[in-house]
C-alpha positions in Angstrom: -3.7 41.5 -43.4 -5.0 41.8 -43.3 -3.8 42.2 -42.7 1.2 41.7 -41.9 -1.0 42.4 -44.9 0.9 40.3 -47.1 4.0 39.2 -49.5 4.0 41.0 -52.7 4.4 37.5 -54.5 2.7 33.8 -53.4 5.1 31.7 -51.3 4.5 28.1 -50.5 5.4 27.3 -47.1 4.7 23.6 -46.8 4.3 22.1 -50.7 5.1 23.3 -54.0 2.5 21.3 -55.9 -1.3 21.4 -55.8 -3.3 18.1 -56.6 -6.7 19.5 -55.1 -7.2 15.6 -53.9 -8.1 14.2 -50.9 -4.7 12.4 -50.6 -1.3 13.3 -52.4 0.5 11.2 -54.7 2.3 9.9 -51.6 -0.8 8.6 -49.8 -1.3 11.0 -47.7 -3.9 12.8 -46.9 -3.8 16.8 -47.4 -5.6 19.8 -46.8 -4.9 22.6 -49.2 -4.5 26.1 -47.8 -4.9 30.3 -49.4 -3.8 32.5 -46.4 -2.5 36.3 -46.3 1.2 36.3 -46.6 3.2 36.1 -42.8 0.0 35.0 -41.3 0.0 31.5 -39.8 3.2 30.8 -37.7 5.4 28.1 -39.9 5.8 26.3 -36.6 2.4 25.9 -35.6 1.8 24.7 -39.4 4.7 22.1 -38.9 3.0 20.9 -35.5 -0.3 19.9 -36.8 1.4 18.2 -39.5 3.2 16.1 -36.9 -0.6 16.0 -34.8 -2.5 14.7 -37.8 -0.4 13.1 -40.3 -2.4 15.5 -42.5 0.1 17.5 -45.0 -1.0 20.8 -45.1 -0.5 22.4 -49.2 -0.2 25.9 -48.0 -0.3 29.3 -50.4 -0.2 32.7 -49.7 -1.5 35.9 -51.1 -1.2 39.4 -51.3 -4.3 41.3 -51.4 -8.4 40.0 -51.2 -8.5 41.0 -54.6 -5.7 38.3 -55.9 -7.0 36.1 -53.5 -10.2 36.4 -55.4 -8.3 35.7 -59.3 -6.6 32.9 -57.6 -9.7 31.3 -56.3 -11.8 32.2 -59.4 -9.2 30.6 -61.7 -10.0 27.6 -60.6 -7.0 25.4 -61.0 -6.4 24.7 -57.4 -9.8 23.2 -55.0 -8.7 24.8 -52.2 -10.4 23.6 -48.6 -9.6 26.7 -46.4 -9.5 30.3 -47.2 -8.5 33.4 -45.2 -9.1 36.7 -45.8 -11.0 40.4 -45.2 -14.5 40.7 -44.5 -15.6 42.8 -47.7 -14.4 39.8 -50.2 -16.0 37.4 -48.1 -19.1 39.0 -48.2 -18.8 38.6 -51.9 -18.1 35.1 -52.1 -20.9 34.4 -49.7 -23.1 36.5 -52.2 -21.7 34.5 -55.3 -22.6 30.8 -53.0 -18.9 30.1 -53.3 -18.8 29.9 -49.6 -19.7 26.5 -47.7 -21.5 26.9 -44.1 -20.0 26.1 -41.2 -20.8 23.3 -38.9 -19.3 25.1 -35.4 -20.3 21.5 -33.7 -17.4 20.2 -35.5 -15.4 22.8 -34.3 -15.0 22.8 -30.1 -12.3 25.2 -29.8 -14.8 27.8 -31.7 -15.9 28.4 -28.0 -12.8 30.5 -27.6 -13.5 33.3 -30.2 -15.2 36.7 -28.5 -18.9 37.1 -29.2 -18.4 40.6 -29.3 -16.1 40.1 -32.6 -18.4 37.4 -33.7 -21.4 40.1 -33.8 -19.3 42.4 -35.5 -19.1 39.9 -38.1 -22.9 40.1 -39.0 -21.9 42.4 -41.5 -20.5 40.4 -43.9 -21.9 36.8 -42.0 -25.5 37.7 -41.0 -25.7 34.1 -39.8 -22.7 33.7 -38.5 -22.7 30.1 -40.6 -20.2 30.8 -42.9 -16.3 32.2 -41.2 -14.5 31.8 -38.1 -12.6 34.9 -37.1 -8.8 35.0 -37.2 -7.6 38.5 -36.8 -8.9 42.5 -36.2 -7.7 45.8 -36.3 -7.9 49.5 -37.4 -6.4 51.4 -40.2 -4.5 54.1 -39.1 -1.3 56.5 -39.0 2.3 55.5 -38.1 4.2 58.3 -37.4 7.9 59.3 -36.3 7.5 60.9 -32.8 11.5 63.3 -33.4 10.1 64.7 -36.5 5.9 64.7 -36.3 4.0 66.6 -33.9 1.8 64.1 -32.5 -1.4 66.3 -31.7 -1.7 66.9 -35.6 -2.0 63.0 -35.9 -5.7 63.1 -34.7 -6.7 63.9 -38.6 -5.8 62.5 -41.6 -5.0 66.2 -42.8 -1.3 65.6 -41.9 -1.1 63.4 -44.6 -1.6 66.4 -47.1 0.9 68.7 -45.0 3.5 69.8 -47.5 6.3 69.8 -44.6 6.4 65.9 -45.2 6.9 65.8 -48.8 8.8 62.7 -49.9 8.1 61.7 -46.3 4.9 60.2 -46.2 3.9 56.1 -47.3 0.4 55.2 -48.3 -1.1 51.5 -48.6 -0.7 49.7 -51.9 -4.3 48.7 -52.1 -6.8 50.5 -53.6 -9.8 50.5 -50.6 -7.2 51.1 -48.0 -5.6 53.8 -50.2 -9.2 55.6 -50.9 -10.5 55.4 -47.0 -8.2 58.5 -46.2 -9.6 61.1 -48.3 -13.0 59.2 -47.8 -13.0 59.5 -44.0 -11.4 63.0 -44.5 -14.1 64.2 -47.0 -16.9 62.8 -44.2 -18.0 60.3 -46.2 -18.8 56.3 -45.8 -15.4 54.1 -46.6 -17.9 52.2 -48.5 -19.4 54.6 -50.8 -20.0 54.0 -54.3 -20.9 57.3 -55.2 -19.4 58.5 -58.5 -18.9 62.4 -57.1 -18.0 61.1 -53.8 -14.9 58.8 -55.3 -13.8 61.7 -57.5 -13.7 64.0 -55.0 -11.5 61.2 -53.0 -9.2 61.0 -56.0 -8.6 64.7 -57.2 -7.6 64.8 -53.6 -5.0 61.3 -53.6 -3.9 63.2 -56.8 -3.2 66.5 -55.0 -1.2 64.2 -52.6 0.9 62.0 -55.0 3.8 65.0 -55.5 4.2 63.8 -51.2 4.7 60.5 -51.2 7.5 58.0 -50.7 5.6 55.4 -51.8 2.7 52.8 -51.7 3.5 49.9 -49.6 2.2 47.1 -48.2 4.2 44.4 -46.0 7.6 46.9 -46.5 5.7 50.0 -44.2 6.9 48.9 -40.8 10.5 47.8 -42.2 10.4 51.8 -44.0 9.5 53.5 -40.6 11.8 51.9 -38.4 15.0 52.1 -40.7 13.4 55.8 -40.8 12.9 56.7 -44.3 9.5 58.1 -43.4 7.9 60.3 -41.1 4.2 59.0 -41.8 2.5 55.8 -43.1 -1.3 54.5 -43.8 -0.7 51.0 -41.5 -2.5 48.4 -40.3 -2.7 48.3 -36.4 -0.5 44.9 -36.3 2.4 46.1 -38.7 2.2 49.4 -36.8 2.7 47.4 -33.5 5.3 45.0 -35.1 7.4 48.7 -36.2 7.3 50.3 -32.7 8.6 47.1 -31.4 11.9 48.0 -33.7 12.0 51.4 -32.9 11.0 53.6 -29.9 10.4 56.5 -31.9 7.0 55.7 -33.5 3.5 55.8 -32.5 0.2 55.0 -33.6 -3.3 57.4 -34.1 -6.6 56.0 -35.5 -7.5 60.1 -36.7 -10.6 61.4 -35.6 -12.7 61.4 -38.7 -12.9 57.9 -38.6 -11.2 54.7 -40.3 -11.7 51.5 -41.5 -12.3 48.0 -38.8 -11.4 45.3 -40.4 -11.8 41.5 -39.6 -9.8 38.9 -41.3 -12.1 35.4 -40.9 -11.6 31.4 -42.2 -14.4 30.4 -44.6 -14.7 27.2 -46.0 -15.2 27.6 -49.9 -17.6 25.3 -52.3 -14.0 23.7 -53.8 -13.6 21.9 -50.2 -12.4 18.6 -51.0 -11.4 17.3 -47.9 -14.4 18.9 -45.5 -13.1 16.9 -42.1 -9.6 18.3 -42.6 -10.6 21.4 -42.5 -12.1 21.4 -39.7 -9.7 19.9 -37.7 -7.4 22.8 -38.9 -10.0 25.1 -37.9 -10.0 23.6 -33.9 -6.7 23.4 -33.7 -6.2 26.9 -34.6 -8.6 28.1 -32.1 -6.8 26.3 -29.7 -5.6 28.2 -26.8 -1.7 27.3 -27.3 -1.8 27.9 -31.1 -3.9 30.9 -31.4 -1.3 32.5 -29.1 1.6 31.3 -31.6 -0.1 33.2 -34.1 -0.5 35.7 -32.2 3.1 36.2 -31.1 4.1 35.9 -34.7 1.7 38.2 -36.2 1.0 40.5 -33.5 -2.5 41.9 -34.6 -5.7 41.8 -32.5 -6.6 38.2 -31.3 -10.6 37.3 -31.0 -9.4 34.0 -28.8 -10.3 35.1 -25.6 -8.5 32.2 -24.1 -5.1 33.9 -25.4 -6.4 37.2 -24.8 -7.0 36.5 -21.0 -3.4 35.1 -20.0 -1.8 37.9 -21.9 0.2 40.3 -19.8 -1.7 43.4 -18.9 0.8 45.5 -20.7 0.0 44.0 -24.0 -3.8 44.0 -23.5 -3.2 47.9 -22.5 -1.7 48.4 -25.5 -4.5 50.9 -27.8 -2.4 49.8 -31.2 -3.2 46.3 -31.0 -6.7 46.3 -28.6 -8.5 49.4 -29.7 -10.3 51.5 -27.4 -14.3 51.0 -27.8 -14.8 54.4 -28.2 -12.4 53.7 -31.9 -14.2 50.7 -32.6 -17.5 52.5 -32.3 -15.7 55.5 -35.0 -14.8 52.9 -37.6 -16.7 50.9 -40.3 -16.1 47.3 -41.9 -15.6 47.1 -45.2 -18.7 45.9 -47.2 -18.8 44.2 -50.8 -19.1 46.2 -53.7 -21.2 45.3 -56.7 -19.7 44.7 -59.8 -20.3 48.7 -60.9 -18.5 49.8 -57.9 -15.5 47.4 -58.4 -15.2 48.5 -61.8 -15.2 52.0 -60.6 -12.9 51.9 -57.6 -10.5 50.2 -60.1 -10.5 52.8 -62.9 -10.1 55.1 -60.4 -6.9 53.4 -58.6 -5.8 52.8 -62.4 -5.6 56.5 -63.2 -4.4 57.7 -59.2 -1.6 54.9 -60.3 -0.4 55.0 -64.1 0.2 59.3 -63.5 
């Protein structure tokens, strides 16, 4: 976001009020929207406006954890939801999650089967999400002042030579992967020992950091007031694109693939709007809008084959298989493991 992962506040980019109706006081007919924060070009929202007389209420989020409190509230029925693959899981889990009919959907055609299969994780069935976005969790780093060979390992994030220097993610999976992977364990563990270990060893690293950031990272690195960051791939590739110095290393011990998919939850009022939203944002000219303005790794292999081969060359944004193969997706935790990850982020966070 996942992911550029996000505003720190919800924005509303095309209404300010909710009705959760199948038409707004005006008449017309609406779709109502929860999406990542900087993650659907506002252009591309404003064109299928203009396609389908539909008006498109459209909030954003910051993490899949407010996206969940949002959603569970239960003041808004919203029709479409983005977001990661773990929380997904847990809404399919909870039946809060609507299958999908991909009849309905021709331009589905154009996502990658390979990405699709990836998805069986947290979509066994692949009934229930369309895929939007992928990418690794990795380092950012400043090529004048970090020697690039040490980036192959997460160790350099515990090197004292960057203290004040170095920027983790503000989000407590992404934050507890590094000393996970490090330590050699799953990214998905919910053993007690295992996530101690992982946060006597954040704690050991807090007297190093800048700061915990989220959609600022790439902003940080470029202006240079860090040396090294926890990124995702896409605000990793947006950074280098302001500034020659940095590069990009998924370490060797491993990381975290994400995949941010379009689900359809149980509050889905208006069931036919969605899924014309769904088509035409699978649709060869849009998907590369979205694309160009988020700039993370597009399953829409009718984009992906008219990109320039300079762009599909490009490791930050399409992986190498051999990464792929060396990360894991996020699964759900159960409500013990929630409970524990957040005490734990509590106490790495209130010291």
């Amino acid at each position: 976001m996942k992911k550029f992962y996000l505003l720190l506040c919800s924005v509303l980019f095309a209404a300010v009020s909710f009705t959760g109706c199948g038409n707004s006081s005006d008449g017309k007919e609406t779709l109502t929207v929860l999406n990542y924060g900087k993650y659907f070009d506002p252009d591309a929202l404003k064109q299928f406006e203009e396609e389908t007389g539909i008006r498109v209420e459209y909030e954003e989020y910051e993490s899949p954890e407010e996206m969940y409190t949002k959603y569970k509230a239960g003041s808004i029925d919203y029709d479409l939801l983005c977001t990661s693959d773990y929380m997904i899981q847990k809404l399919i889990e909870e039946e809060e999650v609507l299958e999908m009919n991909h009849d309905n959907i021709p331009s589905y055609q154009n996502i990658d089967q390979n990405i699709i299969d990836a998805s069986a994780s947290f979509d066994p069935t692949h009934q229930y999400t369309l895929p939007y976005f992928y990418g690794t969790v990795g380092i950012l780093y400043n090529t004048d002042e970090v020697d690039a060979s040490k980036t192959n390992s997460w160790d350099i994030l515990w090197d004292s030579e960057y203290e004040g220097r170095i920027i983790m993610e503000n989000s407590v999976r992404d934050c507890f992967l590094v000393p996970l992977k490090r330590l050699g364990y799953s990214l998905n563990t919910t053993n007690e020992q295992e996530l101690n270990e992982a946060l006597t060893m954040l704690m050991d690293q807090k007297p190093l950091i800048y700061a915990y950031f989220v959609d600022e990272t790439g902003d940080e690195m470029a202006a240079g007031n860090a040396s090294l960051a926890v990124v995702y791939s896409g605000e990793a590739a947006y950074a280098k694109s302001l500034s020659d110095n940095l590069a990009y290393s998924v370490p060797k011990e491993g990381s975290n693939l994400w995949i941010d998919s379009w689900f359809i939850p149980k509050t889905c009022k208006n069931m036919e709007n969605a899924e014309k939203f769904l088509d035409f944002l699978c649709q060869e000219d849009i998907a590369r809008k979205n694309f160009d303005y988020v700039y993370y790794a597009t399953p829409n292999t009718a984009v992906y084959n008219n990109l320039d081969d300079a762009i599909k060359k490009d490791t930050i944004i399409f992986p190498d298989q051999s990464v792929l193969e060396n990360c894991e997706v996020y699964t759900s935790l159960n409500e013990e493991g929630t409970n524990l990850y957040n005490r734990l982020w509590k106490e790495l966070k209130s010291d």
